[in-house]
C-alpha positions as CSV (number, residue, x, y, z in Angstrom):
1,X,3.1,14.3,6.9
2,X,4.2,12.7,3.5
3,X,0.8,10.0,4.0
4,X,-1.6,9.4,1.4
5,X,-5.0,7.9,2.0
6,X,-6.0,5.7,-0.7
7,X,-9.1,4.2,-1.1
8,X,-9.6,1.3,-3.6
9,X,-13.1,1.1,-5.2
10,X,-15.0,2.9,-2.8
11,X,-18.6,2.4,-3.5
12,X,-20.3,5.1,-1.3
13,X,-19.6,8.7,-1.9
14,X,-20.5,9.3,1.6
15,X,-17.2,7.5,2.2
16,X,-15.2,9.4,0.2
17,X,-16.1,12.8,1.9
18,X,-15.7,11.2,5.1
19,X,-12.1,10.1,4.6
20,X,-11.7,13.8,3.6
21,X,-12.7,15.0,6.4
22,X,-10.4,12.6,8.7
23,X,-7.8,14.1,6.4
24,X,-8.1,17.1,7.5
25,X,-8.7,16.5,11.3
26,X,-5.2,14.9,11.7
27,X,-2.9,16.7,9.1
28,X,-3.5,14.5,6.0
29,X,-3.0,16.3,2.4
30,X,-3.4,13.6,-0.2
31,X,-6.7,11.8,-1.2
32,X,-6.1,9.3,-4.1
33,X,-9.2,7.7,-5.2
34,X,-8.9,4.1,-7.3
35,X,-11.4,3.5,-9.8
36,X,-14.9,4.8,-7.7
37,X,-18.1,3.9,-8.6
38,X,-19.3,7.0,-8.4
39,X,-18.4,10.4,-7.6
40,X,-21.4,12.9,-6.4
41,X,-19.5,15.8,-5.4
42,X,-22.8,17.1,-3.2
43,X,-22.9,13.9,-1.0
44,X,-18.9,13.7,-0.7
45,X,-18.8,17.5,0.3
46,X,-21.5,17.1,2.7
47,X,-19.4,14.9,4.8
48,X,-16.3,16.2,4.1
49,X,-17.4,19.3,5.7
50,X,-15.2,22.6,5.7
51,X,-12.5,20.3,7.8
52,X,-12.2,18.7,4.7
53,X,-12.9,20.5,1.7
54,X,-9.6,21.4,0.7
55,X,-8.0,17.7,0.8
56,X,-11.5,16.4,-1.1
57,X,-11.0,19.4,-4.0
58,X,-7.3,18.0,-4.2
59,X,-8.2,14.7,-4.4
60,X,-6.7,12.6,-7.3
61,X,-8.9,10.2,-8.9
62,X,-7.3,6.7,-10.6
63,X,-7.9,4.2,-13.0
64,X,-6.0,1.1,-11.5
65,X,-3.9,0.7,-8.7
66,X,-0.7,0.5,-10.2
67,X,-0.5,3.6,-11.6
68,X,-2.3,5.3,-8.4
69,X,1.0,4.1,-6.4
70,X,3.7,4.1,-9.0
71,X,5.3,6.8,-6.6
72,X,5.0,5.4,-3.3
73,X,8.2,4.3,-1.3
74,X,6.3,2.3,1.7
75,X,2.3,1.1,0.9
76,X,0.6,-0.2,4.1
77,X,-2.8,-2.0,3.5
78,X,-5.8,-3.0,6.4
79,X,-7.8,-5.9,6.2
80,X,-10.4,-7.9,8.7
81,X,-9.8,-10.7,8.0
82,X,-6.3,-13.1,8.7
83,X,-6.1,-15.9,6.2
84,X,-2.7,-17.6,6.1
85,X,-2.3,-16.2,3.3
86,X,-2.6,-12.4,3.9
87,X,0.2,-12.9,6.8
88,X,-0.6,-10.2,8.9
89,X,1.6,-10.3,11.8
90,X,1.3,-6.4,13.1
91,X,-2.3,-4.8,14.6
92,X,-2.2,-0.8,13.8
93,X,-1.1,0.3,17.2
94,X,2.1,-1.7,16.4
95,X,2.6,-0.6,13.0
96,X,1.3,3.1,13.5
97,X,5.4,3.9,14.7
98,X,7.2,2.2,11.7
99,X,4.4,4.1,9.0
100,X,5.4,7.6,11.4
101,X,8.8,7.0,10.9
102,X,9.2,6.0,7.1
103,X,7.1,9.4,6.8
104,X,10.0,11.6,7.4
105,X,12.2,10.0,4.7
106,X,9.2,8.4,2.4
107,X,6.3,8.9,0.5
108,X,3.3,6.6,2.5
109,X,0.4,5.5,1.3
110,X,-2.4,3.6,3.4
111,X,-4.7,1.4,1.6
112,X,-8.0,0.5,2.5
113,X,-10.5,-1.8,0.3
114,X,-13.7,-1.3,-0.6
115,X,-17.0,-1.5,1.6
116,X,-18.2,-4.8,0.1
117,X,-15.3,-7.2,0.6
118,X,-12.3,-4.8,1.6
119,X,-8.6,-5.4,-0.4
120,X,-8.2,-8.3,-2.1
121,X,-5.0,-10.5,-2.6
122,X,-3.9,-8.9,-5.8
123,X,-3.9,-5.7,-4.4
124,X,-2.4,-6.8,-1.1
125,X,0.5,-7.7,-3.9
126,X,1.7,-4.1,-3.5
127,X,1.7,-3.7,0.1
128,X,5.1,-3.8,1.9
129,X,3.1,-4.1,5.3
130,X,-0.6,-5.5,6.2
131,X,-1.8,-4.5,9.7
132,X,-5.6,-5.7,10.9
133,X,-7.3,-3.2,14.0
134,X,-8.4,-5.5,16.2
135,X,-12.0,-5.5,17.8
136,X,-14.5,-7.3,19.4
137,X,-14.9,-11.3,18.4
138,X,-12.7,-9.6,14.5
139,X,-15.5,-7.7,13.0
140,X,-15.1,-5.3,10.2
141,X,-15.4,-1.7,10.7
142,X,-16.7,0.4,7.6
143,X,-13.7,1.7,5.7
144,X,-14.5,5.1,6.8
145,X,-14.4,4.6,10.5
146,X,-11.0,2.3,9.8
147,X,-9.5,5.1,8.0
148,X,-10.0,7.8,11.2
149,X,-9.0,5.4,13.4
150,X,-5.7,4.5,11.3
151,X,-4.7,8.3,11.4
152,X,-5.6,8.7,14.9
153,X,-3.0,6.1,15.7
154,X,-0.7,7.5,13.3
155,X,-0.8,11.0,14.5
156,X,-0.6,9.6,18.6
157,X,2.8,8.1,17.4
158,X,4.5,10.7,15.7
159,X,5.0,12.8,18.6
160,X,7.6,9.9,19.4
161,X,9.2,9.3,16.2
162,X,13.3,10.1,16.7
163,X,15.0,8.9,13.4
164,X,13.7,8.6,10.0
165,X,13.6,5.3,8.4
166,X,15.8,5.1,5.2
167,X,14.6,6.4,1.8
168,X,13.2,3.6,0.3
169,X,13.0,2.4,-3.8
170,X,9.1,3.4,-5.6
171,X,6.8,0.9,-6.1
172,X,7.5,1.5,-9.8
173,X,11.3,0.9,-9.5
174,X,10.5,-2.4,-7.4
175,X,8.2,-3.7,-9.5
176,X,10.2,-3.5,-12.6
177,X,12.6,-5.2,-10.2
178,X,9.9,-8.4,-9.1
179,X,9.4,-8.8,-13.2
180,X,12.8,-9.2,-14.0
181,X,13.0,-11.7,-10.2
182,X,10.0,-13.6,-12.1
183,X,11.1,-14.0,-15.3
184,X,14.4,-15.5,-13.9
185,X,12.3,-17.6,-11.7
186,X,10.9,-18.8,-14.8
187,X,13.7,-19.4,-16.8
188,X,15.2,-21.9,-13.9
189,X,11.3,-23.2,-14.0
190,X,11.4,-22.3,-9.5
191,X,7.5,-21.0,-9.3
192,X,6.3,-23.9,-7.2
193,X,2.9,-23.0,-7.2
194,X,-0.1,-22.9,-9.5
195,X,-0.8,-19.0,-8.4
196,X,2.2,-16.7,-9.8
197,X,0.6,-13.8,-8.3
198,X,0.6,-15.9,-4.1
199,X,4.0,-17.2,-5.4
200,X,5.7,-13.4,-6.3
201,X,3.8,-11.9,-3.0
202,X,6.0,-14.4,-0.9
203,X,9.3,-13.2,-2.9
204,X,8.0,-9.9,-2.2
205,X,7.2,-10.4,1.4
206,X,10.5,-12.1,2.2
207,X,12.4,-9.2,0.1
208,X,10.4,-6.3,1.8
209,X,11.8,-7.6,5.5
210,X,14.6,-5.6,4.5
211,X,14.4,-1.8,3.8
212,X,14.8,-1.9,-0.2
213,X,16.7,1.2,-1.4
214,X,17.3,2.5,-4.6
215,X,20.8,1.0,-4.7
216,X,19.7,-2.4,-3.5
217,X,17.1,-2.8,-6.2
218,X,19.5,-1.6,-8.7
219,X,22.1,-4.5,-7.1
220,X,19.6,-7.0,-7.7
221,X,18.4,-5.9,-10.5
222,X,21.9,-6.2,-12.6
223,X,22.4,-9.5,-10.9
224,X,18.9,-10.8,-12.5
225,X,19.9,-9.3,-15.9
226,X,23.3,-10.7,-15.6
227,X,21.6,-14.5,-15.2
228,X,19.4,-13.9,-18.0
229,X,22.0,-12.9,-19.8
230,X,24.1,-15.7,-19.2
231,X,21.1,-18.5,-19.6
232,X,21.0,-16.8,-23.6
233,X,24.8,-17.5,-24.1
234,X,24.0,-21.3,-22.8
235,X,21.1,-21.7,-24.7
236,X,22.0,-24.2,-28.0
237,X,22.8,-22.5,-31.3
């Protein structure tokens, strides 16, 4: 399957071989590693094991998030905990069918937080879905445990995926799209909230109900040029 794990700050090394290995025991190619705190091959190899060796020597290693999922069609993020403001309407036995599904037509990736304090609202920013696994009275499971879980569930519901989800615009083509969506919304002064970064993850939530292509974010993005376009020609010579 076209899925990439990626783990964001990862503090243990332990962790990270772990991971690896829950790679390997459910068909998982692609390790991407944001900005570790430290990478001791001897530890991470340990509990990779020989199950997952090969995805652990293939593992690509990040500075920042951005760049780590410029390439992504479809990012899926877990968290424990269900602010308001992380509106997390799906658990991952729900959501384990749509990520299946987007896999045949899409590059995936699944992000997971660190162990201290999980994914923060910044980098929920990038996720096109946010799915919780539910447990006793909501507590946390260590990342590592949360990742062989998620891939358990994912790899249950493939055997029933029938059509492929449409291909789906990169995180790097939408984002250049949500810039251009800002800068308009700044121009007609419509951010109606001290946080830019909560106000542009509700755009993008609202936006990413839909199935962005390509062509769609190409539609929008000449209608967003077009405005600022015309707001130049009415500005006072």
């Amino acid at each position: 399957m076209p899925i990439a794990v990626v783990m964001v700050e990862p503090r243990y090394p332990e962790n990270i071989g772990s991971a690896a290995r829950a790679c390997g025991n459910f068909g998982i190619e692609e390790l991407v590693v944001v900005a570790p705190r430290i990478l001791d091959w001897e530890k991470m190899l340990t509990m990779a094991t020989r199950v997952g060796e090969k995805v652990l020597r293939n593992m690509k290693v990040y500075k920042n998030l951005e760049e780590a999922l410029s390439d992504y069609n479809y990012v899926v993020g877990s968290t424990a905990r269900l602010g308001n403001r992380r509106r997390v309407f799906k658990a991952l036995r729900d959501i384990a069918p749509e990520v299946s599904s987007y896999s045949l037509n899409n590059r995936v990736a699944l992000l997971f937080g660190n162990e201290k304090w999980g994914l923060t609202n910044e980098q929920l920013y990038y996720c096109h879905d946010v799915f919780t696994i539910p447990t006793e009275n909501n507590t946390s499971l260590n990342v590592a445990q949360s990742i062989v879980v998620t891939l358990y569930e994912i790899y249950c519901a493939s055997s029933n995926v029938q059509l492929p989800k449409p291909h789906l615009a990169t995180v790097q083509e939408q984002e250049l799209m949500y810039g251009v969506i800002k800068e308009v919304c700044e121009r007609i002064d419509y951010v109606p909230h001290d946080n830019t970064v909560q106000w542009m993850t509700s755009i993008k939530r609202f936006l990413t109900k839909v199935d962005l292509t390509q062509k769609d974010v190409k539609i929008i993005l000449g209608f967003c040029r077009k405005l600022l376009r015309a707001f130049e020609l009415l500005q006072p010579r």
